[in-house]
C-alpha positions as CSV (number, residue, x, y, z in Angstrom):
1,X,92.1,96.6,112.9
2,X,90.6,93.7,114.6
3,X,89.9,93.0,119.1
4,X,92.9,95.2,120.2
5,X,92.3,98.3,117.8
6,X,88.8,98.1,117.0
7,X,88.2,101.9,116.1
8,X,91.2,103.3,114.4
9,X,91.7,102.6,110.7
10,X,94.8,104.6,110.2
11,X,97.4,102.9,113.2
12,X,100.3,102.6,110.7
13,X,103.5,101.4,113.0
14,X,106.0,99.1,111.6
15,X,108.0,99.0,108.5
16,X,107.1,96.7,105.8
17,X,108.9,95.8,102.7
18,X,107.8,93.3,99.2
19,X,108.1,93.2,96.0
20,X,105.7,92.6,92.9
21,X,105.5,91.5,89.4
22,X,102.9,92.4,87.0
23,X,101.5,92.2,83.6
24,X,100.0,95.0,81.7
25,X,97.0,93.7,79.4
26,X,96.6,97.4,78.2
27,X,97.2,101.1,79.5
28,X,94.1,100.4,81.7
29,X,94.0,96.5,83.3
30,X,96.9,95.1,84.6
31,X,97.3,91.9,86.9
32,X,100.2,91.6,89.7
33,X,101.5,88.9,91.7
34,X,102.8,90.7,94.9
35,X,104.4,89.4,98.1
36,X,104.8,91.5,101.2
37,X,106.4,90.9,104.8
38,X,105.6,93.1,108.1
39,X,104.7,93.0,111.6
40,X,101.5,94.3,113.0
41,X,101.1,94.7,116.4
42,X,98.9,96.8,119.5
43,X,98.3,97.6,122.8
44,X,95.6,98.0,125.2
45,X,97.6,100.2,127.7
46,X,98.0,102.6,124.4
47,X,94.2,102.8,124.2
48,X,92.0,105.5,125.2
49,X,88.6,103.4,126.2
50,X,88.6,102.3,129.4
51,X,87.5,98.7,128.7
52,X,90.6,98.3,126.6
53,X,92.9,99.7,129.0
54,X,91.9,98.0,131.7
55,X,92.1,94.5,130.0
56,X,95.6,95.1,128.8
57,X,96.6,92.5,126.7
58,X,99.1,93.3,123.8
59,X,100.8,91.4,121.0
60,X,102.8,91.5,117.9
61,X,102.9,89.3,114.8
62,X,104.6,88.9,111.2
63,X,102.5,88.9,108.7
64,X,103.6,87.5,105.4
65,X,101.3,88.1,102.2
66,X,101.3,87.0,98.7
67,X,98.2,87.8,96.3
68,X,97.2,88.1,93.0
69,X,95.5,92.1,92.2
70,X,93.7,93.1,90.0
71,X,94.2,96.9,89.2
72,X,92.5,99.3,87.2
73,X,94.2,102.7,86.2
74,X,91.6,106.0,85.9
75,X,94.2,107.0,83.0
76,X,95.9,105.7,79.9
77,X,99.3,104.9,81.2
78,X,102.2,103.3,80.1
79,X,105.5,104.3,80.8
80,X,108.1,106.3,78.6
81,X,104.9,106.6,76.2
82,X,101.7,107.7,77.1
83,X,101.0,111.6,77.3
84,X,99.7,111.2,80.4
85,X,102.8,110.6,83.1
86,X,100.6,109.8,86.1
87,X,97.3,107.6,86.4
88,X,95.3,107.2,89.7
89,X,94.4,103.4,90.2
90,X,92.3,101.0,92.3
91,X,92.5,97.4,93.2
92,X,91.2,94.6,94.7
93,X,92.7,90.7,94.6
94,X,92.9,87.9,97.0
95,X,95.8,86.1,98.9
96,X,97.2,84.4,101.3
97,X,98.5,85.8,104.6
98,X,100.7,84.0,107.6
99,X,100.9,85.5,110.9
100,X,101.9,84.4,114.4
101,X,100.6,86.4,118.1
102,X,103.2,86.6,120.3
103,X,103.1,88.4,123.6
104,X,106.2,89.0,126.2
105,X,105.5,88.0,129.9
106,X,108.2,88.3,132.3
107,X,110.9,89.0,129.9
108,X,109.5,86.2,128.0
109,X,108.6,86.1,124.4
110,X,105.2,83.2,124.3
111,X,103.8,82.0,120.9
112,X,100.2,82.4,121.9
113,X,98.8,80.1,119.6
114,X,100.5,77.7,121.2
115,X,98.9,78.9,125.1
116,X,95.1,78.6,123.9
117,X,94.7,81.8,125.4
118,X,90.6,81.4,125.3
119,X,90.5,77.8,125.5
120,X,91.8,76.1,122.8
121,X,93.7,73.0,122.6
122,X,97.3,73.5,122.9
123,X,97.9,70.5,120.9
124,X,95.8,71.7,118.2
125,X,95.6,75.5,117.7
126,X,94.0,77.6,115.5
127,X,95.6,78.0,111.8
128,X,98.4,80.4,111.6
129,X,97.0,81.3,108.0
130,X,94.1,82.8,106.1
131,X,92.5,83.9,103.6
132,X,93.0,87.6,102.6
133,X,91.3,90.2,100.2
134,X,93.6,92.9,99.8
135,X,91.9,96.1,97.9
136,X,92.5,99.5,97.8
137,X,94.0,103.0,95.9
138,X,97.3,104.1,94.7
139,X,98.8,107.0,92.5
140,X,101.4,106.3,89.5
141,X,104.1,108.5,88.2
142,X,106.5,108.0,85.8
143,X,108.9,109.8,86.5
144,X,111.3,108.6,84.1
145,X,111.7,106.4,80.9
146,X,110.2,103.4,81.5
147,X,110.5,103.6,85.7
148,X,107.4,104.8,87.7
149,X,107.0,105.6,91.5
150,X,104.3,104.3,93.4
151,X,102.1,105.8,96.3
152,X,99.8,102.9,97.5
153,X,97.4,102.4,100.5
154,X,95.6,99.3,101.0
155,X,93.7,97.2,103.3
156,X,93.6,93.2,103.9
157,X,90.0,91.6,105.7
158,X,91.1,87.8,106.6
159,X,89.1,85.3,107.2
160,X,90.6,84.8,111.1
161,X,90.0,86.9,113.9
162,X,93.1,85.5,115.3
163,X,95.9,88.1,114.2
164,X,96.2,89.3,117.7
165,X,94.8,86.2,119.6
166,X,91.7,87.8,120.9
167,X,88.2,86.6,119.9
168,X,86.3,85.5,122.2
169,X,86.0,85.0,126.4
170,X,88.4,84.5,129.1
171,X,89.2,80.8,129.8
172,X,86.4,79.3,132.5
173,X,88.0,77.8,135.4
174,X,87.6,74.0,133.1
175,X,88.9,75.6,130.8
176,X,92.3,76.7,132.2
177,X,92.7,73.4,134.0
178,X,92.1,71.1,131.1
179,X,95.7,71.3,129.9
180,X,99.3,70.9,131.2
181,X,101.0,71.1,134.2
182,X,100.5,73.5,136.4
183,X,103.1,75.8,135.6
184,X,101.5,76.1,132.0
185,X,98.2,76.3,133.5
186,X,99.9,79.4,135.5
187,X,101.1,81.2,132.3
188,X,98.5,80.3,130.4
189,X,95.8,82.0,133.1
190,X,98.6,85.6,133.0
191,X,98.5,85.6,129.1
192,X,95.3,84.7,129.2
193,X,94.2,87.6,132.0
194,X,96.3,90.5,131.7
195,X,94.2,92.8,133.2
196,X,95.6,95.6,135.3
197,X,94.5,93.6,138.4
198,X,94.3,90.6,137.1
199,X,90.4,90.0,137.6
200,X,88.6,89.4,135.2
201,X,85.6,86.9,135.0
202,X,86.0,83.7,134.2
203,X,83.8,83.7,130.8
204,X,83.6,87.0,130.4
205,X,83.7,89.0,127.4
206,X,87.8,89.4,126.2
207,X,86.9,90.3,121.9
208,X,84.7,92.4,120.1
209,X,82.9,89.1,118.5
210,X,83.4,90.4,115.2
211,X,84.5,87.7,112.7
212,X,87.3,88.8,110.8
213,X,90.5,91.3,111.3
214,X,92.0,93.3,108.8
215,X,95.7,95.0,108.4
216,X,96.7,97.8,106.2
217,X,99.9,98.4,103.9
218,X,101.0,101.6,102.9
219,X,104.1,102.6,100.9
220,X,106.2,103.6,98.1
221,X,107.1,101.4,95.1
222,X,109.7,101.7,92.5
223,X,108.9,99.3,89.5
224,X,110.6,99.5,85.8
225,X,108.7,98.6,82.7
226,X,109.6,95.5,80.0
227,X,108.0,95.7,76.4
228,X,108.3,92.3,74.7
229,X,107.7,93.6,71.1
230,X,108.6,96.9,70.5
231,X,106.4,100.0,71.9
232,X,102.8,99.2,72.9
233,X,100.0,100.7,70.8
234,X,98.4,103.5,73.2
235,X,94.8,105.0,72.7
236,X,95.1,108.5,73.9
C-alpha cells in the first residue's frame, strides 16, 4: 500500500520466505524475534484510475524485515498438551525493514534512489531503511506432538514513504538540471516522467502526500516446540 497502490489492501504478489524464534511466557503471551525477506512491487499501467494509469510509473523492491512481536493467543495453547489444539492470536511489534525501488528503462534495471527521481540529491538519497510496526492475526494448530502450523496475515506501516520512490512532485526544470551530465539529467527526467506521453508538469502532483507506506505478509509457518524443564503447567 503506499503512492502506486493507494486503494487496495489485499495486492498479495510475490513470494516471501523467514523464519522466527520465540519464547512462550505462558499458554497466552509469547514474544518472537522474526526475520522475513520479499519483494514488493506495483504498477500504474495495472491500475484502474485514470490518474494512475496515465502517470505510469512502476517499481519493485526487496524488503528485508526483522522485529520483535508481541503475540497474544485467544486460547490456552501449548503444544502436545493443552486440550485445546488450536488458538486464534493477535500481534503487534516493531522492527526494522530495508528496501531498495528499482525501475527498468530501456532494458535497464536503475536504483532509483540513486536518480532523485523528485529532486533529491543523488549524492545523498533518502535512507534505504525504516522503521516498521508490523501487527496483525494468525490461527495456530497443532497438528502434531509438539509441531504446530501457522496461518498468519499481517501488515507493516514504515516510517518512509519511499518503498516505491513516489512521494511527492515531479522534478521542476531546476530541479532536473541541478545534477549530472546530461545524459543523467536525460534518464533521470524518463524515470522521473513516465507518463504515457511523457508530459507531465513540471511540479506537479506525482504521490498521494500521505506520509507513510505499508506492506503486508501472509503465509504458512511450521514451528516445533522446546520445553526446558519437563511439561509446562497448563490452566485449562
Amino acid at each position: 500500500m503506499g503512492d502506486l497502490n493507494p486503494i487496495n489492501p489485499a495486492k498479495v504478489n510475490n513470494l516471501a520466505f523467514g523464519a522466527q524464534v520465540k519464547r512462550c511466557f505462558n499458554p497466552y503471551w509469547a514474544l518472537k524475534l522474526g526475520l522475513m525477506h520479499g519483494t514488493i512491487e506495483a504498477k500504474d499501467a495495472n491500475a484502474k484510475d485514470a490518474f494512475a494509469k496515465q502517470r505510469n510509473l512502476s517499481f519493485y523492491s526487496p524488503v528485508t524485515e526483522i522485529s520483535l512481536q508481541t503475540e497474544f493467543n485467544f486460547f490456552s495453547y501449548v503444544p502436545s498438551i493443552s486440550k485445546k489444539w488450536y488458538t486464534p492470536y493477535l500481534f503487534a511489534g516493531l522492527g526494522f525493514v530495508g528496501f531498495n525501488p528499482k525501475a527498468e528503462l530501456g532494458g535497464t534495471v536503475y536504483e532509483l534512489r540513486t536518480i532523485g527521481t523528485e529532486g533529491q540529491d543523488p549524492s545523498h538519497p533518502y535512507k534505504n531503511y525504516a522503521v516498521s510496526v508490523p501487527f496483525g492475526l494468525g490461527f495456530k494448530y497443532n497438528f502434531t506432538g509438539k509441531w504446530s502450523l501457522i496461518a498468519e496475515a499481517g501488515y507493516r506501516t514504515v516510517y518512509s514513504d519511499y518503498l516505491d520512490d513516489v512521494s511527492n512532485n515531479y522534478l521542476t526544470e531546476e530541479q532536473l538540471l541541478g545534477y549530472g551530465d546530461e545524459q543523467f539529467q536525460s534518464i533521470r527526467k524518463r524515470l522521473s516522467d513516465r507518463s504515457m506521453y511523457g508530459t507531465a508538469e513540471y511540479g506537479s502532483q506525482r504521490g498521494d502526500y500521505r506520509s507513510r507506506d505499508s506492506y503486508m505478509f501472509v503465509g504458512l509457518s511450521v514451528t516445533y516446540s522446546f520445553f526446558k524443564r519437563g511439561c509446562p503447567v497448563v490452566a485449562y
